[in-house]
C-alpha positions in Angstrom: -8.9 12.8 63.2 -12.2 10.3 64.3 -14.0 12.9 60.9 -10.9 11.9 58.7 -11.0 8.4 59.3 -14.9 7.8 59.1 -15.7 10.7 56.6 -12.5 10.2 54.3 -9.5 7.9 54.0 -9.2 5.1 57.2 -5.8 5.4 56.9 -5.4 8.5 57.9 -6.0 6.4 61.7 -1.9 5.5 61.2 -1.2 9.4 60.8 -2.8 10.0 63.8 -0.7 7.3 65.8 2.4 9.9 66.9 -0.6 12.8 68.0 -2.4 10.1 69.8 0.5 8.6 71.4 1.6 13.0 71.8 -2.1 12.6 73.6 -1.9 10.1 76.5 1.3 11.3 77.4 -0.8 14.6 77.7 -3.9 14.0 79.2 -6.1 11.2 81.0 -6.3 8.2 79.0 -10.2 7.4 81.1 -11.0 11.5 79.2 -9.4 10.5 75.7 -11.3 7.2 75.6 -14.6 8.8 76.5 -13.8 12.1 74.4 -12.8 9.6 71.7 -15.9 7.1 71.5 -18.0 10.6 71.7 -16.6 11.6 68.7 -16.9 8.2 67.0 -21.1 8.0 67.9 -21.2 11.7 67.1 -19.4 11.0 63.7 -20.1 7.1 63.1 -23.8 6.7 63.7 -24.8 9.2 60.7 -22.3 8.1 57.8 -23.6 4.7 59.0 -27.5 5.5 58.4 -26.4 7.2 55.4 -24.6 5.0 54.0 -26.6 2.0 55.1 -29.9 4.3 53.5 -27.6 4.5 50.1 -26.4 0.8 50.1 -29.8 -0.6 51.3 -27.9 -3.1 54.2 -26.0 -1.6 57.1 -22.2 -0.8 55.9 -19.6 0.8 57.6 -18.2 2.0 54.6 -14.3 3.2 56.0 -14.3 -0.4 57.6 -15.2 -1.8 54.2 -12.4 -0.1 52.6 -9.8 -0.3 54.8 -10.8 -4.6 54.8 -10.8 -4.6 51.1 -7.5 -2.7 50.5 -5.3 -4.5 53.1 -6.6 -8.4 53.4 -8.3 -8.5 49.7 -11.4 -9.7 48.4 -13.0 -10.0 45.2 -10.1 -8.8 43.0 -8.8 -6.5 45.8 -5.7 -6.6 47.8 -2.5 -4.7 47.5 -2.4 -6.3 44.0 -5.7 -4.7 42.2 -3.2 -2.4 39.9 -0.3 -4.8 39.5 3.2 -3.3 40.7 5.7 -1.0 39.4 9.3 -0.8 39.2 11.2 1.0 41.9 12.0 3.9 39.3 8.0 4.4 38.8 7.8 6.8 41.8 10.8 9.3 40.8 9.4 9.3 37.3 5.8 9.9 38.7 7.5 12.7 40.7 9.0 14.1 37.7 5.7 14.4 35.6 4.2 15.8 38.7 6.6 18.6 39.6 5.0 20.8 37.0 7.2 24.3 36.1 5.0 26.3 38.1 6.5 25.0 41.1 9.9 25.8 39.9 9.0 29.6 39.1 7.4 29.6 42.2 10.1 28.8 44.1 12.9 31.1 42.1 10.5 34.4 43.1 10.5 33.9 46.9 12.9 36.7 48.0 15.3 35.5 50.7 
């Protein structure tokens, strides 16, 4: 989950929440913090240099994103692409559920 969130999408982090919790009730919380900030150095410190190498100034790009998507910015915020009506999503669903899922589905044999 540490690639996911550094390499990908940050908020992938609030996926991981129930496997993390799953986790400590598992193991020893001293192991998953150490095993945890291993994986963060191991994964962090090149996606920093290279993005830091593409930008030209240190960034931590998932940090950026995650920053810019929940608290704003420069035209950012929750609001950058206006809002839709609750009926958006359904319809969205509709265009989305293409006819080869539907002949998909009818040949599974039960």
């Amino acid at each position: 989950m540490v690639a996911a969130v550094l390499l990908g999408w940050p908020f992938v982090g609030l996926m991981a929440l129930p496997m993390g919790v799953a986790l400590l009730l598992r193991f020893d919380l001293l192991r998953l913090i150490i095993v945890t900030i291993e994986w963060c150095i191991l994964i962090g410190v090149p996606v920093v240099v290279a993005d830091s190498v593409m930008y030209g100034k240190a960034v931590l790009a998932p940090l950026n994103i995650a920053v810019y998507n929940l608290f704003g910015g420069e035209g950012g915020g929750s609001q950058l692409y206006g809002t839709v009506s609750r009926s958006a999503p359904i319809a969205s669903g509709f265009v989305s559920f293409h006819f080869v899922d539907l002949s998909f589905d009818a040949s599974l044999e039960f």
